[in-house]
Backbone bond lengths (Angstrom), bond angles and torsions (degrees), N, CA, C in turn:
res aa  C-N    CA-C-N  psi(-1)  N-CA   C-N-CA  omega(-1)  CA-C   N-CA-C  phi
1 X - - - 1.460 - - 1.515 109.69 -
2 X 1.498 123.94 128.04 1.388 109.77 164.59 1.067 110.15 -137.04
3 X 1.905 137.74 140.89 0.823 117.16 174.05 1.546 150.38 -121.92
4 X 1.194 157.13 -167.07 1.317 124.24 -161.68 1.421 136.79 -26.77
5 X 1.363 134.05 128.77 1.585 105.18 -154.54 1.567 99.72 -90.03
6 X 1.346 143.10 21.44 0.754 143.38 121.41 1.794 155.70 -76.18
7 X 1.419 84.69 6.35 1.122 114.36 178.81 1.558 113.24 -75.15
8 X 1.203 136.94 122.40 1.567 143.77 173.74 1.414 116.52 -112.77
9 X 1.347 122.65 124.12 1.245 104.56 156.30 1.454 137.99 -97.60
10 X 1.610 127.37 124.73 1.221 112.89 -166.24 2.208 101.84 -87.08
11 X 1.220 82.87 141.05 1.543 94.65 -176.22 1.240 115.07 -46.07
12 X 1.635 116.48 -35.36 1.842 127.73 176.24 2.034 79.34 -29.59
13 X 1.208 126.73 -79.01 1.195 117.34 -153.87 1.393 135.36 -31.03
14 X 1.584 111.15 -45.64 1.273 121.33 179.08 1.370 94.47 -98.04
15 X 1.155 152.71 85.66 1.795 145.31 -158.93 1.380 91.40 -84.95
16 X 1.370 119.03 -48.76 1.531 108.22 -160.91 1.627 111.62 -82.31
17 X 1.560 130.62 4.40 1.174 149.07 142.03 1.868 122.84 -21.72
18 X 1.229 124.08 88.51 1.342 102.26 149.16 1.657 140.69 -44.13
19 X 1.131 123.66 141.32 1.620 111.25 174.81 1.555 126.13 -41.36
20 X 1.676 102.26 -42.95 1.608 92.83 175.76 1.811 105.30 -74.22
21 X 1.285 123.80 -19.75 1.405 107.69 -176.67 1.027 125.47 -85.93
22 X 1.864 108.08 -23.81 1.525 114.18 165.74 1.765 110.76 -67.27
23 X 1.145 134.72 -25.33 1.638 147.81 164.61 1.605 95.18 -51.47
24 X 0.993 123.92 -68.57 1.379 134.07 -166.44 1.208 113.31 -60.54
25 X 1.380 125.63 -33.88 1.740 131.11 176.91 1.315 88.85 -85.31
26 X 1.047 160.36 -114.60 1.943 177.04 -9.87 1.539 93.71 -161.25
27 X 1.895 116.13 -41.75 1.258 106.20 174.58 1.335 118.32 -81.96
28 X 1.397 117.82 -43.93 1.439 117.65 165.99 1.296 122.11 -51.88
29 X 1.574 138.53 -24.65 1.269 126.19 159.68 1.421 123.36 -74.44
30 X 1.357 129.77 -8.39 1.382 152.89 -170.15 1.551 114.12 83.90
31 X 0.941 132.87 41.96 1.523 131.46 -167.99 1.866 87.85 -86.78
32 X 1.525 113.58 -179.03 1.157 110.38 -178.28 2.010 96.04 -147.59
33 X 0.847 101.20 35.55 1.800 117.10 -168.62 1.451 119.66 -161.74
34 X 1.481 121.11 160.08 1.178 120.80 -174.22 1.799 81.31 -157.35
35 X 1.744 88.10 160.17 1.698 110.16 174.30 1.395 97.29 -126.19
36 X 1.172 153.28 103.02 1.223 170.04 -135.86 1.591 99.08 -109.21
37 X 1.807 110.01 136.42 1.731 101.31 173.53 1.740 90.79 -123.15
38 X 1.368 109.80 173.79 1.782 116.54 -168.02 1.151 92.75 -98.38
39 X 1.280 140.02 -17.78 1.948 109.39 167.87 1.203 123.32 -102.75
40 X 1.321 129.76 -5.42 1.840 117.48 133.03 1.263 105.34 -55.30
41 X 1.214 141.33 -75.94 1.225 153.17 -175.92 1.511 103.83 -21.93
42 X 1.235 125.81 -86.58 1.609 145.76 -170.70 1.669 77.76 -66.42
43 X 1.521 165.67 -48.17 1.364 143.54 -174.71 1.750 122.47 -47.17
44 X 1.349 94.44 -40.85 1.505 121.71 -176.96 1.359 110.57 -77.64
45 X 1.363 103.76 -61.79 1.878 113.87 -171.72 1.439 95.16 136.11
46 X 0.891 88.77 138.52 1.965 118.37 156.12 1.703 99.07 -36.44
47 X 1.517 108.20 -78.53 1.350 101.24 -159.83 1.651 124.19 -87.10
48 X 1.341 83.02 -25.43 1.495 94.45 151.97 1.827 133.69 -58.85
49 X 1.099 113.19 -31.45 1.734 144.51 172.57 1.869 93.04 -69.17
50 X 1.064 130.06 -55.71 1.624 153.65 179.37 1.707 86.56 -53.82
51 X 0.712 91.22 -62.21 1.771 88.65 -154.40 1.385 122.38 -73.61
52 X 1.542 108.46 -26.59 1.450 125.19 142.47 1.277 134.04 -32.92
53 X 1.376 104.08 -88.17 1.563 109.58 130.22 1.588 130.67 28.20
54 X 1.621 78.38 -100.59 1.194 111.06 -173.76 2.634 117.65 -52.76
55 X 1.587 76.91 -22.74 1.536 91.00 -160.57 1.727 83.34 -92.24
56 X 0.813 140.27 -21.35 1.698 144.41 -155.25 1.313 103.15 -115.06
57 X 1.545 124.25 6.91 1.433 100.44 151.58 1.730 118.14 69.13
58 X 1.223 95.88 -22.08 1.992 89.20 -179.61 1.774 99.26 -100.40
59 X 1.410 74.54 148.09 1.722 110.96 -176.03 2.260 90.15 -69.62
60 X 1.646 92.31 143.65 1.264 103.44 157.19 1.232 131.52 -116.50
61 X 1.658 117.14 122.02 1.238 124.18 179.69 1.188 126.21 -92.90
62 X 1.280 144.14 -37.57 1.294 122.44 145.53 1.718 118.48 -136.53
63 X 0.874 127.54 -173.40 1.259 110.70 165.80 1.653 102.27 -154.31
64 X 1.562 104.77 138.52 1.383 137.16 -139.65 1.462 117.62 -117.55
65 X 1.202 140.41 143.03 1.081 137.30 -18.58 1.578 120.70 -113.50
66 X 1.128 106.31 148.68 2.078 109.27 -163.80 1.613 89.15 -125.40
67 X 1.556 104.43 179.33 1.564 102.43 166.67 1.650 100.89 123.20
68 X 1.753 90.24 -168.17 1.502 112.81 162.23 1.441 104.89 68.32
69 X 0.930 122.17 63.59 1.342 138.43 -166.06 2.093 115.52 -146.25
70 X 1.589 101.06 44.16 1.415 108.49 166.64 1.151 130.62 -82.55
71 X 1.598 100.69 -38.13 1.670 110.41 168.49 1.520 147.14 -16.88
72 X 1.054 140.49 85.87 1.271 141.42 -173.80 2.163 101.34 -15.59
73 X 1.168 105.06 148.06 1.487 113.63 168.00 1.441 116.29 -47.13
74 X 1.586 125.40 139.61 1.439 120.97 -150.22 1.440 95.57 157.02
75 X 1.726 83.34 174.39 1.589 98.45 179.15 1.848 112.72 -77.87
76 X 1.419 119.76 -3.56 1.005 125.16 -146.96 1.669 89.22 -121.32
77 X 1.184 123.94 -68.06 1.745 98.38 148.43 1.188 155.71 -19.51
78 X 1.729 103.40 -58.59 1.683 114.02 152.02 1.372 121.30 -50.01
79 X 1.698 114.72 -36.75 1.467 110.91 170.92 1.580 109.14 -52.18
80 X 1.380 104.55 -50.84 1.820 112.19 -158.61 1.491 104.24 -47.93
81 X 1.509 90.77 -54.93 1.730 111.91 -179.33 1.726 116.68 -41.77
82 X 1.294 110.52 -60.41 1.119 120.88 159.57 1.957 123.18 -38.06
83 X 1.412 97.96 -70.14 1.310 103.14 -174.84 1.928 101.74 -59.10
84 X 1.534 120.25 -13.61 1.429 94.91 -174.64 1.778 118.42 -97.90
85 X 1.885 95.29 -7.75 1.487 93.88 154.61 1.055 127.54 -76.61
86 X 1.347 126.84 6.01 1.743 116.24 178.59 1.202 82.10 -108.54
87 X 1.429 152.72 -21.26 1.394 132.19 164.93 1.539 109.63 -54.52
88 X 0.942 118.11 -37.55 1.550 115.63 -179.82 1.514 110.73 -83.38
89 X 0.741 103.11 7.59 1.854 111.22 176.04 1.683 115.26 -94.28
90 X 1.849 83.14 -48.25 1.662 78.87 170.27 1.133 128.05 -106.54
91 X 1.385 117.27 12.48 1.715 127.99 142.91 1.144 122.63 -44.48
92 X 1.444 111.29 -39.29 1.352 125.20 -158.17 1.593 108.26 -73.90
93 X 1.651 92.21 -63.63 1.887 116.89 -174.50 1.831 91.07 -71.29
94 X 1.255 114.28 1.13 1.915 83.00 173.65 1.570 97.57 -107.88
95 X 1.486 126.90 -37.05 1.165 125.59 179.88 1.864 104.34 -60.61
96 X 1.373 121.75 -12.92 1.389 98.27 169.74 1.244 118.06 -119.42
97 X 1.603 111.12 26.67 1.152 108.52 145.55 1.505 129.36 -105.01
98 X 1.704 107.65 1.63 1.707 108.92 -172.47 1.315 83.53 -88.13
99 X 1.901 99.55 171.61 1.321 123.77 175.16 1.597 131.51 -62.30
100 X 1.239 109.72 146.64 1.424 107.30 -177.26 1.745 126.23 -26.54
101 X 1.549 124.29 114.89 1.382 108.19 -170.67 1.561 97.63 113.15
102 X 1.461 134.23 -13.43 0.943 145.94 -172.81 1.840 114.15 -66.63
103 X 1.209 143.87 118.79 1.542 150.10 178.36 1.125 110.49 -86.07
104 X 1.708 109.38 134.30 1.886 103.26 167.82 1.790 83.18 -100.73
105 X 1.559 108.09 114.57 1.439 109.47 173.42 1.478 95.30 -130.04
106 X 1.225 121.92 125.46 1.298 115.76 166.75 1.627 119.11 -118.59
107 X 1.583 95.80 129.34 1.634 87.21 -164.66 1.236 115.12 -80.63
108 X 1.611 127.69 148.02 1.422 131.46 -161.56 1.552 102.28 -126.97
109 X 1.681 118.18 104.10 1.486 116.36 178.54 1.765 101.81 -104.23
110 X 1.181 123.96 124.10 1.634 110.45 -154.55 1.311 94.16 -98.13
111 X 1.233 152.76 10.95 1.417 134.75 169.84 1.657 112.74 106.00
112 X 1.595 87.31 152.06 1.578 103.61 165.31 1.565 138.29 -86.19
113 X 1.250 151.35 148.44 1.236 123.28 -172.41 1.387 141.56 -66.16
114 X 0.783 121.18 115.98 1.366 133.66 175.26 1.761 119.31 1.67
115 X 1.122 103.19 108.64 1.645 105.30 170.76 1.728 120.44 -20.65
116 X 1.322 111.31 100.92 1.529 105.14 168.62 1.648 84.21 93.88
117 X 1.000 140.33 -4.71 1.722 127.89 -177.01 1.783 109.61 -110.28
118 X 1.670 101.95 136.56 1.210 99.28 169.36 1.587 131.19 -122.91
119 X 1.337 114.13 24.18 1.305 157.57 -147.33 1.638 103.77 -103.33
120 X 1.226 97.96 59.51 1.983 101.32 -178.10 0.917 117.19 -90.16
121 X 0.908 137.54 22.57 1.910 156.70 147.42 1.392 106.21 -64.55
122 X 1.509 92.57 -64.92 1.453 115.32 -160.90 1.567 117.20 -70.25
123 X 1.386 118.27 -31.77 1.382 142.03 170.82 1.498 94.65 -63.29
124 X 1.628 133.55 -60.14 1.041 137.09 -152.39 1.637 102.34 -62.72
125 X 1.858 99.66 -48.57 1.573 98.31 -172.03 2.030 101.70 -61.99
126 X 1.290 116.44 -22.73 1.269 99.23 -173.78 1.749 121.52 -67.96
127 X 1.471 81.91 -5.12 2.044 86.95 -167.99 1.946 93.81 -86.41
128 X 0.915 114.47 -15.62 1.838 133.78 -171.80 1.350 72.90 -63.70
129 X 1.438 109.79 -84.84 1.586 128.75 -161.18 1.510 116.47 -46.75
130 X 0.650 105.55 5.27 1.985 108.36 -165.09 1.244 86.65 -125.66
131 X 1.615 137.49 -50.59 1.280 139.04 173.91 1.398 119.21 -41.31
132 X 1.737 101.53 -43.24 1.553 98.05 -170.30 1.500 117.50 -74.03
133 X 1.536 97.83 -38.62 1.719 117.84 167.27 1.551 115.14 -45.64
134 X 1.240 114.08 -9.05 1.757 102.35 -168.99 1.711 93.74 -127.29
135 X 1.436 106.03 -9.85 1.513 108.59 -175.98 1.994 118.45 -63.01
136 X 1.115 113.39 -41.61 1.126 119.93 155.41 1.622 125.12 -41.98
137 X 1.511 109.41 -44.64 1.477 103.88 -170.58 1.345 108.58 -91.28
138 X 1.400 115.47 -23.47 1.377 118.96 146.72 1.173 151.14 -11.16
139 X 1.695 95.22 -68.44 1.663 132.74 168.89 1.193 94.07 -66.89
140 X 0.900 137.50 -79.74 1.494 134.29 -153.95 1.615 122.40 -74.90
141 X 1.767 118.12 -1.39 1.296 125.34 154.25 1.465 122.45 -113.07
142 X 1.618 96.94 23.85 1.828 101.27 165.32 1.374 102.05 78.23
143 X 1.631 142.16 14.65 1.195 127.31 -164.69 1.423 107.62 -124.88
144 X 1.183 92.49 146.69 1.827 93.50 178.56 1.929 117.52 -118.56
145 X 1.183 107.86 126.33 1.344 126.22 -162.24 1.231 92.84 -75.31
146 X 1.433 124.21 118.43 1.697 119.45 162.89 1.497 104.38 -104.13
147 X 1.742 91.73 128.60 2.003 86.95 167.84 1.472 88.12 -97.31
148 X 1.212 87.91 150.75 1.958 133.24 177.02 1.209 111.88 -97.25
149 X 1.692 132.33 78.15 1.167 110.57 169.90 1.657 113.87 -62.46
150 X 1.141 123.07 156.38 1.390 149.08 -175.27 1.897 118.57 -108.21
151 X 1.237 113.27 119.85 1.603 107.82 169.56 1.467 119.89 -31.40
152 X 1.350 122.33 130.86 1.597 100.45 -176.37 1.220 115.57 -70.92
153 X 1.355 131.59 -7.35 1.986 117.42 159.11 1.212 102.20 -55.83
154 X 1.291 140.08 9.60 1.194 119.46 166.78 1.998 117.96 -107.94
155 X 1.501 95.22 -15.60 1.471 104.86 164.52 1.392 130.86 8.03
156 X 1.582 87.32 -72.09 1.852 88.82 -157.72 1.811 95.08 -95.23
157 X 1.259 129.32 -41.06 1.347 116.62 161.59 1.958 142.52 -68.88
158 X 0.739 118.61 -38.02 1.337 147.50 145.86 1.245 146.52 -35.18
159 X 1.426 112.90 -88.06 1.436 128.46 -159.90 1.202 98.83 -179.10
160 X 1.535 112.93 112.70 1.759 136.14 162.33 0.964 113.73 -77.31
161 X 1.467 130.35 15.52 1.181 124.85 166.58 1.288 135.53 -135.18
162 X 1.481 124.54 86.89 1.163 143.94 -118.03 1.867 124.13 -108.19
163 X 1.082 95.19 -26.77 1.718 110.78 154.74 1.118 124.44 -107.36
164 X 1.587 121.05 173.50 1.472 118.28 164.20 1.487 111.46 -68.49
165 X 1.408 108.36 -35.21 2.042 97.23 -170.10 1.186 84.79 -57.85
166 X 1.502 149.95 -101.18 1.329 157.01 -150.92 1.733 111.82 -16.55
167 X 1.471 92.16 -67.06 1.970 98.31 160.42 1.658 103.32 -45.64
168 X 1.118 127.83 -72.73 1.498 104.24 -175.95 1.478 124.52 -81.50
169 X 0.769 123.40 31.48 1.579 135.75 166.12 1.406 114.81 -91.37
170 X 1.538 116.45 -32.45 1.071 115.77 158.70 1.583 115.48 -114.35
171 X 1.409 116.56 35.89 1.520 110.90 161.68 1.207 95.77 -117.93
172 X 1.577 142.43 -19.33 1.166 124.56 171.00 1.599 115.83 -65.40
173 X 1.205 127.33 -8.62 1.152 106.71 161.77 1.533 135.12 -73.58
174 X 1.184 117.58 5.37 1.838 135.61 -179.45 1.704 112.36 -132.41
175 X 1.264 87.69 159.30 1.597 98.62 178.92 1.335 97.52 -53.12
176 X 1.462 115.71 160.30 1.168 132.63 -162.49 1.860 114.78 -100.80
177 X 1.463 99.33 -9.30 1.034 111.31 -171.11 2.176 109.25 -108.53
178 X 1.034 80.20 12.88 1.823 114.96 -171.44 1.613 108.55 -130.91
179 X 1.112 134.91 -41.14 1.270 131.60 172.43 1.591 108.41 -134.36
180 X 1.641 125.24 130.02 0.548 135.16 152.43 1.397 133.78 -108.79
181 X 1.953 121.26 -155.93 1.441 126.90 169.74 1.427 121.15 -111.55
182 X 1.468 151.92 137.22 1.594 120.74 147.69 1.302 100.32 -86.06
183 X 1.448 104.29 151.12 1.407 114.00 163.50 1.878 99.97 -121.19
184 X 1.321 86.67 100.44 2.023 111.19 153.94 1.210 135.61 -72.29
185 X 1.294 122.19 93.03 1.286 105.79 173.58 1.654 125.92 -24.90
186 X 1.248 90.67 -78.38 1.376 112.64 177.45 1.613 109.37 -25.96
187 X 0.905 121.70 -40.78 1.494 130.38 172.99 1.638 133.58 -75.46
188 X 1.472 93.19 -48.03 1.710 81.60 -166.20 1.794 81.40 -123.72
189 X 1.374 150.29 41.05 1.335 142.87 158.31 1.576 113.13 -30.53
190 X 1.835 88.81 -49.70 1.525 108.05 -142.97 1.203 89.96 -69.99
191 X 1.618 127.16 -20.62 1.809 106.70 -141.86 1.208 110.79 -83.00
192 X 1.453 133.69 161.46 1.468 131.28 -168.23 1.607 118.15 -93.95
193 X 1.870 105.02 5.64 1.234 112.70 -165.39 1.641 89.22 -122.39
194 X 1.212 121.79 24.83 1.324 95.68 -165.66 1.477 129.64 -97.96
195 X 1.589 117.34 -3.08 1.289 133.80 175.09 1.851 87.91 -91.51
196 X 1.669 146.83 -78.71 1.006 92.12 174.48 1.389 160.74 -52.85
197 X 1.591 109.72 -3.95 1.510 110.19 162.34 1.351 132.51 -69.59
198 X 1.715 102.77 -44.87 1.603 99.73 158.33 1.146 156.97 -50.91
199 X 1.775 97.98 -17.91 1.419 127.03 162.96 1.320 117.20 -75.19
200 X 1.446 102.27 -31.41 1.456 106.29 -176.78 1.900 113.96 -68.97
201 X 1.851 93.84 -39.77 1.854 82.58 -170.99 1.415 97.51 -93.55
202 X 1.366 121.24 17.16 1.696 116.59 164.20 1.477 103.70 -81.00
203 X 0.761 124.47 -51.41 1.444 143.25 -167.45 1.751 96.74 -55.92
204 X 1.481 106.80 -58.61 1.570 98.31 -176.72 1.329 108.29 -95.00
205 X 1.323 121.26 28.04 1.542 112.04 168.17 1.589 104.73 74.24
206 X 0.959 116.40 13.98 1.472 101.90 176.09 1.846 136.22 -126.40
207 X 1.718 111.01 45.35 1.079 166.03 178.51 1.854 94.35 -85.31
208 X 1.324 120.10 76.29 1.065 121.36 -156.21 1.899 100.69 -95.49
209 X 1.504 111.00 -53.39 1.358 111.03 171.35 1.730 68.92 -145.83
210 X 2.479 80.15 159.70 1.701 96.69 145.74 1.551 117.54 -140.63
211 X 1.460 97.23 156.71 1.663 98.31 -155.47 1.792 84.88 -118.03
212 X 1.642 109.96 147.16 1.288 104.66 175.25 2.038 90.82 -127.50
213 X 1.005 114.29 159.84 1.509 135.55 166.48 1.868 111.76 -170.22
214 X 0.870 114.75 161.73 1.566 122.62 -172.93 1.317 124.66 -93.08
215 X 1.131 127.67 149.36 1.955 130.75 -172.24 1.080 95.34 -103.39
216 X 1.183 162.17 138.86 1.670 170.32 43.30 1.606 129.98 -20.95
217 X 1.531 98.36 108.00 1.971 85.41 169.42 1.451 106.92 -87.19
218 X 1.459 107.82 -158.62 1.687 110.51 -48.51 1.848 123.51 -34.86
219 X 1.558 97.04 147.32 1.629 87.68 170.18 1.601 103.90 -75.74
220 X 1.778 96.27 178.16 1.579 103.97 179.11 1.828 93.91 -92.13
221 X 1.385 93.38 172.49 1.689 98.08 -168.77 1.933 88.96 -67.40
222 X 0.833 97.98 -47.22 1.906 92.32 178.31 1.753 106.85 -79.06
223 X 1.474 103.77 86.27 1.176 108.02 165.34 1.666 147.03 -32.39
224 X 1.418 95.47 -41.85 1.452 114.10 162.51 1.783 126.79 -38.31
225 X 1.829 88.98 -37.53 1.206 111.44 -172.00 1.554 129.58 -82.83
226 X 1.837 108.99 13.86 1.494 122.49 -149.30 1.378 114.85 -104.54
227 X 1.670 115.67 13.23 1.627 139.59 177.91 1.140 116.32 -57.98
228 X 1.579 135.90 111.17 1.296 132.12 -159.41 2.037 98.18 -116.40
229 X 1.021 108.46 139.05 1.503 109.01 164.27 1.725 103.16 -40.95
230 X 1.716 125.84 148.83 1.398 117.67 153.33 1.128 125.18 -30.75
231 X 1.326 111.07 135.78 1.292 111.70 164.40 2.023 131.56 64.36
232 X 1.341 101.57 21.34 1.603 143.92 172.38 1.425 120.37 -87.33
233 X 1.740 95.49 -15.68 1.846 95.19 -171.51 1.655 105.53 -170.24
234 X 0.702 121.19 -139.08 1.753 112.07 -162.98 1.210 128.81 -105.87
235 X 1.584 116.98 -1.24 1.658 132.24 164.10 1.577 110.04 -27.76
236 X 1.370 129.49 132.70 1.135 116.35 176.63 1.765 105.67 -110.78
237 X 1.651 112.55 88.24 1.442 128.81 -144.81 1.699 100.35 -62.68
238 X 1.787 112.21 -29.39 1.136 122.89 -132.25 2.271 74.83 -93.56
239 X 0.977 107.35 -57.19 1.750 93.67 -167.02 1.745 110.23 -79.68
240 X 1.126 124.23 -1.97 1.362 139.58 166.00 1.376 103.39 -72.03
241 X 1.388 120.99 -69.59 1.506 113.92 -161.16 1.969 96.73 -73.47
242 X 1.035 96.43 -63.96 1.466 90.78 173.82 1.984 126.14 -31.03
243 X 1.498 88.08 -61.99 2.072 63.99 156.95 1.151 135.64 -72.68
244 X 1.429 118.35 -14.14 1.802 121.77 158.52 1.751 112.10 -61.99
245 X 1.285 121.40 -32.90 0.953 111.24 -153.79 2.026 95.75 -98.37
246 X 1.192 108.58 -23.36 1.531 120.28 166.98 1.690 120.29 -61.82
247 X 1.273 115.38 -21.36 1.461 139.82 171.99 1.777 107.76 -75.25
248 X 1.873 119.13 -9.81 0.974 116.78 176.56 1.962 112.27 77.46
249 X 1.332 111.98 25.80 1.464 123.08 -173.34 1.583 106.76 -92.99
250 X 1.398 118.14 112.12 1.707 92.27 -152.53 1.864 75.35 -136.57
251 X 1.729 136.38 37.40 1.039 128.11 -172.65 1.693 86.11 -106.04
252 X 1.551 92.08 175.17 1.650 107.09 164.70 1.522 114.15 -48.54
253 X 2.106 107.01 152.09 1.409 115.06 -172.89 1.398 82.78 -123.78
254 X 1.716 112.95 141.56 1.552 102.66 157.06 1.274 110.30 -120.78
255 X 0.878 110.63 -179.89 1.585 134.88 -165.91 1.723 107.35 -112.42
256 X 0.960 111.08 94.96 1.690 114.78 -168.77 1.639 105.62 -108.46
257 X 1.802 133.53 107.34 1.268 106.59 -170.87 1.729 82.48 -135.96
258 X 1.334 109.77 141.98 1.548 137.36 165.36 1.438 109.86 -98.12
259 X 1.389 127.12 78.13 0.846 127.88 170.43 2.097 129.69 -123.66
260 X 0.871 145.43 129.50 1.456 115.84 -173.76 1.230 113.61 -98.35
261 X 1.125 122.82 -4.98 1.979 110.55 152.23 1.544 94.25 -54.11
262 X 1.589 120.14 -73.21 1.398 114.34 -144.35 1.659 101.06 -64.45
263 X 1.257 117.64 -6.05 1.614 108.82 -159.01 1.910 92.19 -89.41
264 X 1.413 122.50 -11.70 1.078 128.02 -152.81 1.782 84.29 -117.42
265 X 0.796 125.73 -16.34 1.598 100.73 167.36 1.366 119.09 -100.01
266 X 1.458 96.82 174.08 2.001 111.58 -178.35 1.028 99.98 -46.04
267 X 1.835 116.74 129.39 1.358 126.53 171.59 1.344 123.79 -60.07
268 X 1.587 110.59 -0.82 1.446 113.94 -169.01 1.244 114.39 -86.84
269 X 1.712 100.61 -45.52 1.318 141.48 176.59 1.516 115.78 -45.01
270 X 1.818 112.85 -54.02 1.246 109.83 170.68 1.544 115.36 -84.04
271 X 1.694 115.46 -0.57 1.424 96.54 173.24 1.452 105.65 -80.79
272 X 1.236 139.15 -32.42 1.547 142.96 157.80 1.398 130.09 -32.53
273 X 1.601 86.89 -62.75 1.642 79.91 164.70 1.338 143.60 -72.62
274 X 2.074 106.78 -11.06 0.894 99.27 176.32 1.637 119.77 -94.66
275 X 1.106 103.74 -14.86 1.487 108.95 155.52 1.856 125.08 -47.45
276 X 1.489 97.13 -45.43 1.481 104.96 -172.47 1.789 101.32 -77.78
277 X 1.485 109.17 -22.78 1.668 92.79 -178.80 1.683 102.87 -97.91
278 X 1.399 137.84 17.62 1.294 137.60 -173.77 1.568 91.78 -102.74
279 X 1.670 117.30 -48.15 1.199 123.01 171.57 1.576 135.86 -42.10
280 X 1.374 84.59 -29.15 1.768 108.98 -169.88 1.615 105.32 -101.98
281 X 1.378 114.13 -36.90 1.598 107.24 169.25 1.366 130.37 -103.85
282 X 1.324 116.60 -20.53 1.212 120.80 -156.61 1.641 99.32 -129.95
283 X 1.085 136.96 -23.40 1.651 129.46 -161.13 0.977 95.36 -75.44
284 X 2.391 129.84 -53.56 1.077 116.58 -149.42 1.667 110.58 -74.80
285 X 1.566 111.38 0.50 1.227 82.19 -175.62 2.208 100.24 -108.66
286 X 1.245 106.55 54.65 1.538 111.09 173.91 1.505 119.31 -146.55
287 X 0.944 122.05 155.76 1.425 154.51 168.94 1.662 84.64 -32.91
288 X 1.723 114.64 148.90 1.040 116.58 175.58 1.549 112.87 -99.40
289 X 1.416 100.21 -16.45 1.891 113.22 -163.63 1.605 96.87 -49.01
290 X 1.624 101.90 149.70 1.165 108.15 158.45 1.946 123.87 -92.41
291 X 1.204 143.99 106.24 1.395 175.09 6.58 1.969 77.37 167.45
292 X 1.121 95.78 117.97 1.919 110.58 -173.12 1.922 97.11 -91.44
């Protein structure tokens, strides 16, 4: 079995997955990529995580999750700050240990507002500010920061930053090859700006990774939890990927789903199926090349 060779799976999928077991499902379904998260990762080891990796032959597409950095200035900022340069550390050492075609993308979800704060402007400019602070170490370890806009039900807990313009509003302030965008289905489907935005961070190169999963009501009371396999619910896969793919974006797509059925079955099982529903919604409308 192999499946799209652009096809990635990001680990969010199998959550309860170790790294060698998420390796072991992704290869056994034939995938040729992985999206890497930091607490398998940091469970195992850094170099140990590398060497895994490194023995499995799959390309890395991004590795997940950095951020959360709204907080007013503090000891609790400096932590964030801190904790998001060792995210870029091990972006770095895993992208040079995956296979040729491999991305140092590290995904950047900037946070919800601040305890007792209602100031989402102000939160937003702080994720700018935290961006620029990590932009340097960035540049200089080959990695590129993707902000993640987030659905705005996720606003006030989460991520204040809720479309793609907003995500690039504050990536146009940096090289492009240092800050980028994700574009999520799951996230910005709904928005009414969102084919000109995609044009927009195609245009400036800043189309960093894209992740597809499906919208379906009703949500679950834990929203977080509302990730549908492709093509399960009302994403319209076919003019989405197509303006990603018109922007000249020809890297790995993963498949990122928060769900607790899927988190509760055989890791093998959902690497299959999610291959077989990427196949069915999303492949026919892309490029077959495998990601140079």
């Amino acid at each position: 079995m192999n499946a799209h060779p652009r096809l990635s799976m990001n680990q969010g999928t199998i959550k309860h997955a170790s790294l060698p077991e998420a390796i072991d499902a992704v290869l056994g379904a034939g995938y040729a990529s992985i999206g890497t998260w930091r607490e398998p990762v940091q469970e195992l080891g850094l170099a140990e995580s590398a060497a895994r990796l490194a023995d499995s032959g799959l390309r890395l597409s991004t590795h997940c999750r950095s951020g959360f950095f709204t907080m007013e200035e503090g000891p609790a900022r400096r932590a964030s700050i801190d904790d998001n340069l060792r995210a870029i550390e091990e972006t770095a050492t895993l992208a040079a240990a995956g296979a040729d075609g491999s991305t140092a993308v590290l995904v950047i979800v900037g946070g919800g507002l601040p305890e007792g704060s209602r100031d989402v402007v102000g939160a937003r400019e702080r994720v700018r500010d935290a961006v620029g602070e990590l932009a340097p170490a960035a540049a200089a370890a080959g990695v590129t920061l993707a902000i993640e806009a987030l659905h705005p039900m996720y606003a006030s807990d989460r991520c204040v930053v809720s479309t793609l313009g907003q995500a690039l509003d504050i990536a146009e302030h940096f090289d492009a090859d240092v800050v980028g965008a994700v574009v999520d289905t799951f996230h910005v489907w709904w928005d009414p700006e969102l084919l000109p935005q995609i044009a927009r961070a195609g245009a400036a190169g800043r189309i960093a990774t894209y992740q597809v999963c499906d919208w379906a009501t009703p949500l679950p009371a834990d929203v977080l939890m509302g990730r549908h396999y492709p093509g399960d619910g009302v994403i319209d896969f076919a003019t989405i990927t197509a303006a990603v793919e018109a922007t000249g974006y020809d890297r790995d797509i993963e498949v990122e789903l928060f769900n607790a059925d899927i988190w509760a079955a055989p890791f093998d099982e959902v690497a299959r199926r999610t291959a077989d529903s990427f196949g069915a919604a999303v492949a026919p409308h892309l490029a077959a090349s495998v990601p140079a």
